[in-house]
DSSP file (Angstrom, degrees, kcal/mol; ACC not computed):
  #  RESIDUE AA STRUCTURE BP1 BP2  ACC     N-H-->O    O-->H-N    N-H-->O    O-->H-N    TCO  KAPPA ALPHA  PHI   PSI    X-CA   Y-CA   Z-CA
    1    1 A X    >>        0   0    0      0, 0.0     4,-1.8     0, 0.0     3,-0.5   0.000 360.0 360.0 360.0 -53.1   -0.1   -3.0  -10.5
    2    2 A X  H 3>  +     0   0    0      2,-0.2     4,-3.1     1,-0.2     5,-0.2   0.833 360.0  68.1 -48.2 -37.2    0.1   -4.7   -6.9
    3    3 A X  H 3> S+     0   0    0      1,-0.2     4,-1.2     2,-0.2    -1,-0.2   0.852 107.7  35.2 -65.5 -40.9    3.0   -6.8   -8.4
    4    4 A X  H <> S+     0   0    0     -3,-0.5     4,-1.9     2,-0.2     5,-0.3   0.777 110.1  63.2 -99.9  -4.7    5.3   -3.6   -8.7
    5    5 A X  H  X S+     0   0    0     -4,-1.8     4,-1.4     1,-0.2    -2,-0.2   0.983 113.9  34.3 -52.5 -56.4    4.0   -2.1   -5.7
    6    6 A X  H  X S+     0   0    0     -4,-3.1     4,-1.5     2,-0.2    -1,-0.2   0.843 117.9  52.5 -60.9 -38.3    5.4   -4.9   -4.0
    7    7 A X  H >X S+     0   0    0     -4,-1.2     3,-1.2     1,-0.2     4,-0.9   0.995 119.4  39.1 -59.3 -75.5    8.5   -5.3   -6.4
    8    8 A X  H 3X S+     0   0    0     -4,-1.9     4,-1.7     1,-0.3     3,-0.4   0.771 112.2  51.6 -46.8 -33.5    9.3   -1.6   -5.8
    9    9 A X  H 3X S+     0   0    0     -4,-1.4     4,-1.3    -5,-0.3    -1,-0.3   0.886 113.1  51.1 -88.1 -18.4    8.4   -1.5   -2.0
   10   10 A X  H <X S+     0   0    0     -4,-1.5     4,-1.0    -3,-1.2    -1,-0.2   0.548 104.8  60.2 -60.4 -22.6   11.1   -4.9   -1.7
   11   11 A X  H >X S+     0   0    0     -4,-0.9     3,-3.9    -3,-0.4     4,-0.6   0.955 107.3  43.4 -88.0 -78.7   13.5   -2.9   -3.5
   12   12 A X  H 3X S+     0   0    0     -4,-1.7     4,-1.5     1,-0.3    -2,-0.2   0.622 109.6  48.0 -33.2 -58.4   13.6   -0.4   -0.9
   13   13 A X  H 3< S+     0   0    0     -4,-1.3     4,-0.4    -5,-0.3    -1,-0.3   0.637 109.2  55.3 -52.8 -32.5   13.6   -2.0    1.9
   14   14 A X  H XX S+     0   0    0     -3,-3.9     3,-2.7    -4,-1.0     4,-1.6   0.994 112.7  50.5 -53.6 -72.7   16.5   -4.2    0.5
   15   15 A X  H 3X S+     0   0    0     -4,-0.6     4,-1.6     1,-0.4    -2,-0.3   0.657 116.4  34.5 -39.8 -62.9   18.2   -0.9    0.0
   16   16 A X  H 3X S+     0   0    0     -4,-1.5     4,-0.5     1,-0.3    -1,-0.4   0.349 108.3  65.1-103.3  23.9   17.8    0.6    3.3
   17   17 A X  H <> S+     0   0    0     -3,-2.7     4,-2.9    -4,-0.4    -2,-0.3   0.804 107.0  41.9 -84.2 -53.0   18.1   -2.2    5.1
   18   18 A X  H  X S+     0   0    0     -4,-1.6     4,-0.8     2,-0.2    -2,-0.2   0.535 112.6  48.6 -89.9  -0.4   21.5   -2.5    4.0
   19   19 A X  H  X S+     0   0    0     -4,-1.6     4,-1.3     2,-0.2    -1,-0.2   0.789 112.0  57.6 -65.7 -43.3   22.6    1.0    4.3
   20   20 A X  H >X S+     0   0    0     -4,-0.5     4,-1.6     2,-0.2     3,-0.8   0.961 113.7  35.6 -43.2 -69.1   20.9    0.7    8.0
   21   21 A X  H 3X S+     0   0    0     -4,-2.9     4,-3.0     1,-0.2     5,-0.3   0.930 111.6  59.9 -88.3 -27.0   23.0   -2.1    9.1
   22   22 A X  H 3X S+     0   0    0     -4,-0.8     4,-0.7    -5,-0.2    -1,-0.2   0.873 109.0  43.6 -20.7 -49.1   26.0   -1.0    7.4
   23   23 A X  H <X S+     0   0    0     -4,-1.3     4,-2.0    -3,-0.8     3,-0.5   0.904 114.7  54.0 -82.9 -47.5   26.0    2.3    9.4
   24   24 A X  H  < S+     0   0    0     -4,-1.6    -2,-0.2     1,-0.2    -1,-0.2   0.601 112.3  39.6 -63.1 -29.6   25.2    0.2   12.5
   25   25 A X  H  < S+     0   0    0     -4,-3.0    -1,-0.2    -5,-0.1    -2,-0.2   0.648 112.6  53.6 -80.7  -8.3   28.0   -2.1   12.2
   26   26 A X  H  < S+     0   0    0     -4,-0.7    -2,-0.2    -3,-0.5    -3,-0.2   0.859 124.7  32.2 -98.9 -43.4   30.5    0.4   11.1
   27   27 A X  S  < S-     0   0    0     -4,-2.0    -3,-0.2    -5,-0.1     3,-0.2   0.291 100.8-117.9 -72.9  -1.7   29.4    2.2   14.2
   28   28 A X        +     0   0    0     -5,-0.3     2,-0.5     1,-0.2    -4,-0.1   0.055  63.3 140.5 104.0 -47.0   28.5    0.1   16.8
   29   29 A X    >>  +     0   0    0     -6,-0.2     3,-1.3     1,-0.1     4,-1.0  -0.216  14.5 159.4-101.5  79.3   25.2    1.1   16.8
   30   30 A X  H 3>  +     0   0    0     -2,-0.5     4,-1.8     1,-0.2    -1,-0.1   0.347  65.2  74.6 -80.1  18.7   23.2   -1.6   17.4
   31   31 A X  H 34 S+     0   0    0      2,-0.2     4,-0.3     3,-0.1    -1,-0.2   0.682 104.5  44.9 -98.2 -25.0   20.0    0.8   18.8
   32   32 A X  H X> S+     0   0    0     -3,-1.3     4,-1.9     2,-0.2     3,-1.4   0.857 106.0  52.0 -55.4 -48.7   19.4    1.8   15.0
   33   33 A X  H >X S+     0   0    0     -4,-1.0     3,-0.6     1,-0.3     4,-0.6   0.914 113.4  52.6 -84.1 -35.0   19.7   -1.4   13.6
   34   34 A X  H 3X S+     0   0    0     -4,-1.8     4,-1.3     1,-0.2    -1,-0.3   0.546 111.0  51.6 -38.0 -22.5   16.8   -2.4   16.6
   35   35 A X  H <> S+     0   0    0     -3,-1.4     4,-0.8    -4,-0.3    -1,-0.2   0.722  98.1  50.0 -87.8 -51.8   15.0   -0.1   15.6
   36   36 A X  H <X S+     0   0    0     -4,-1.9     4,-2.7    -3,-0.6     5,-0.2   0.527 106.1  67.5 -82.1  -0.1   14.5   -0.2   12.0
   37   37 A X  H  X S+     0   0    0     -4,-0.6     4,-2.8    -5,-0.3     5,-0.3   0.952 107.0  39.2 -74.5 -48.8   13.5   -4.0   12.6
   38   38 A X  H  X S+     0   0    0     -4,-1.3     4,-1.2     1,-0.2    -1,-0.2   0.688 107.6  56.2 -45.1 -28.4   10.7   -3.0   14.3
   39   39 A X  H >X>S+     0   0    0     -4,-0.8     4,-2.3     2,-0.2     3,-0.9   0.963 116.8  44.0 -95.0 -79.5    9.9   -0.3   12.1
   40   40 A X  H 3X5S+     0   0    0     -4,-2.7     4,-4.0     1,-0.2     3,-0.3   0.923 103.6  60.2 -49.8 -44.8   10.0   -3.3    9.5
   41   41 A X  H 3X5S+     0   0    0     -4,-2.8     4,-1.9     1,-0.3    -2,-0.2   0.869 116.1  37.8 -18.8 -60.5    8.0   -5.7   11.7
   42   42 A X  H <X5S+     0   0    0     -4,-1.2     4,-1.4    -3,-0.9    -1,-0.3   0.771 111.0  55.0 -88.0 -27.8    5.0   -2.9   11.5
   43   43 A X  H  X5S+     0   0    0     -4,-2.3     4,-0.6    -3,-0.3    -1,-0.2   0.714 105.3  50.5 -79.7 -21.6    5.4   -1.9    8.3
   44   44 A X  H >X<S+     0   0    0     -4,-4.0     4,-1.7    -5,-0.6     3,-0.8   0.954 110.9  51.7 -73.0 -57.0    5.0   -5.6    6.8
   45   45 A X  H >X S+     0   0    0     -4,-1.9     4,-1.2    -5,-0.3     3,-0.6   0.932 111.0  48.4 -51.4 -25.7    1.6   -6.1    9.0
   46   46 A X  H 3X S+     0   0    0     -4,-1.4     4,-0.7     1,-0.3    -1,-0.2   0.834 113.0  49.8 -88.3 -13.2    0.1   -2.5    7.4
   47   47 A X  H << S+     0   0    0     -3,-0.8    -1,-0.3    -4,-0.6    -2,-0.2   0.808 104.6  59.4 -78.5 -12.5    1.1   -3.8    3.6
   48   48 A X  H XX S+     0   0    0     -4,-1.7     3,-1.4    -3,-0.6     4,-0.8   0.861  93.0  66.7 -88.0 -17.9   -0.6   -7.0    4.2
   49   49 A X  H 3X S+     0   0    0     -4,-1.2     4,-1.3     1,-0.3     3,-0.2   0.966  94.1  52.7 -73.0 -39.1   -4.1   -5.5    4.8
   50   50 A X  H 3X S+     0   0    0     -4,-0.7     4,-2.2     1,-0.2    -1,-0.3   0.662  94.4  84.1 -59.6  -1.5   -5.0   -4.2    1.6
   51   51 A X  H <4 S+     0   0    0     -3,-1.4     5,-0.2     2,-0.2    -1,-0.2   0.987 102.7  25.2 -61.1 -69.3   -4.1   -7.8    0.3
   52   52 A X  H  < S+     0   0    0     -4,-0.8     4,-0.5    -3,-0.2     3,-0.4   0.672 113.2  67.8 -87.0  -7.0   -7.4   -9.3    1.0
   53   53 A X  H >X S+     0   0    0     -4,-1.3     4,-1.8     1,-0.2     3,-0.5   0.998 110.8  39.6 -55.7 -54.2   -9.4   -6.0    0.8
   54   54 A X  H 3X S+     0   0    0     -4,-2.2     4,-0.6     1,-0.2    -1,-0.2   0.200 107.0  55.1-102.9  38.1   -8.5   -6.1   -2.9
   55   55 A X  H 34 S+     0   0    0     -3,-0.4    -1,-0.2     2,-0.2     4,-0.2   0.080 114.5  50.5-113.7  -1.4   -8.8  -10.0   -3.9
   56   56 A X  H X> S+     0   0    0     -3,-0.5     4,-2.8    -4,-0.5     3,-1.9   0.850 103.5  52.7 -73.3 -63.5  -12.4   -9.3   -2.5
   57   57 A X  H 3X S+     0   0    0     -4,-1.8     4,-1.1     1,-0.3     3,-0.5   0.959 123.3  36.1 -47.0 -67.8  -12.7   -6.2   -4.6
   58   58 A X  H 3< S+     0   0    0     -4,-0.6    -1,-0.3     1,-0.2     4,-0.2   0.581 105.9  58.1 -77.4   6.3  -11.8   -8.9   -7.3
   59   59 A X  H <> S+     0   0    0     -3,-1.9     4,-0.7    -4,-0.2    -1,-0.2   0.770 116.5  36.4 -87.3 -35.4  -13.2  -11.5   -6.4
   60   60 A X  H  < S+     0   0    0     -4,-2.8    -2,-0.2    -3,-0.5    -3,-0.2   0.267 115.7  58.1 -81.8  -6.1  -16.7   -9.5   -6.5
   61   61 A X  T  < S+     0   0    0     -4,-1.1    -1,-0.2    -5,-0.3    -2,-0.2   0.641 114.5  38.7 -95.6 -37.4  -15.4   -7.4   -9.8
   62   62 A X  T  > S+     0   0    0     -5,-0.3     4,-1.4    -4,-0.2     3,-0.3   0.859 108.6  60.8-108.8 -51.9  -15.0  -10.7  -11.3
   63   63 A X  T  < S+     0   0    0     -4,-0.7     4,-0.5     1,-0.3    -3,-0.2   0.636 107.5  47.7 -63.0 -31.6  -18.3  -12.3   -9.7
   64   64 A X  T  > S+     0   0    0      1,-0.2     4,-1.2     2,-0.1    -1,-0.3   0.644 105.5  58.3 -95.5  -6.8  -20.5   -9.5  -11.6
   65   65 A X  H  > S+     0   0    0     -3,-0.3     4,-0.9     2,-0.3    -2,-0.2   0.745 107.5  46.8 -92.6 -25.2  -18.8  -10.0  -14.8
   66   66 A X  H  X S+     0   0    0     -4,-1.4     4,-0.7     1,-0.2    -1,-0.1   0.900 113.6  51.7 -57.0 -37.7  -19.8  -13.7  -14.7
   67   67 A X  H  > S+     0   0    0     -4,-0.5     4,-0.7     1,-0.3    -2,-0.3   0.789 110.8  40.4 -97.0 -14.8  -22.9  -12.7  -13.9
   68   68 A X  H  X S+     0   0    0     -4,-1.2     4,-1.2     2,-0.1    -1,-0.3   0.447  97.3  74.8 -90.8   2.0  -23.6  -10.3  -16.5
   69   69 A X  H >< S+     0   0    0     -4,-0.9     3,-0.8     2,-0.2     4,-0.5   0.953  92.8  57.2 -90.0 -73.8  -21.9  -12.2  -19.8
   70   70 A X  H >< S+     0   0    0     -4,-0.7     3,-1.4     1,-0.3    -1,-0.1   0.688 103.2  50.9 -39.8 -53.0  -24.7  -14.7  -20.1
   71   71 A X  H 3< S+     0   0    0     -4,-0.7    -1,-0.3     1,-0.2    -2,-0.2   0.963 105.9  64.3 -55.4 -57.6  -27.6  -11.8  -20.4
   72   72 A X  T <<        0   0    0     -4,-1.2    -1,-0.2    -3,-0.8    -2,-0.2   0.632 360.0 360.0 -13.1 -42.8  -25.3  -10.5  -23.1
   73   73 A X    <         0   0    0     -3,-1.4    -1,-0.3    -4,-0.5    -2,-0.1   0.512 360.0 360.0 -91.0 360.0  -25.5  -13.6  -25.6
């Protein structure tokens, strides 16, 4: 699930990244094309935080399953 979140959210960003500087070279308008970098800049740190929230969440999902197949047998 994370794998196409990321697949899909790469897509996009290819996508309007190159409509973005298209429009900004075709016009001049290099105050857009500043613009959406930053706009990426900040939008990469806020995808990265859920990263290690949920390889905790699995790391401790994973860590009770360990611990609970052995009472099983």
């Amino acid at each position: 699930m994370l794998t196409v979140y990321l697949f899909l959210k790469s897509a996009v960003t290819i996508s309007l990244t190159r409509d973005i500087a298209g429009e900004a070279i075709a016009t001049s308008n290099m105050q857009s094309m500043m613009q959406w970098i930053d706009t990426l800049g900040s939008s990469w740190i806020h995808s990265l935080i859920p990263i290690p929230i949920l390889a905790t969440i699995l790391l401790l999902y994973s860590l009770l399953l360990l611990s609970i197949e052995p009472r099983r047998s």
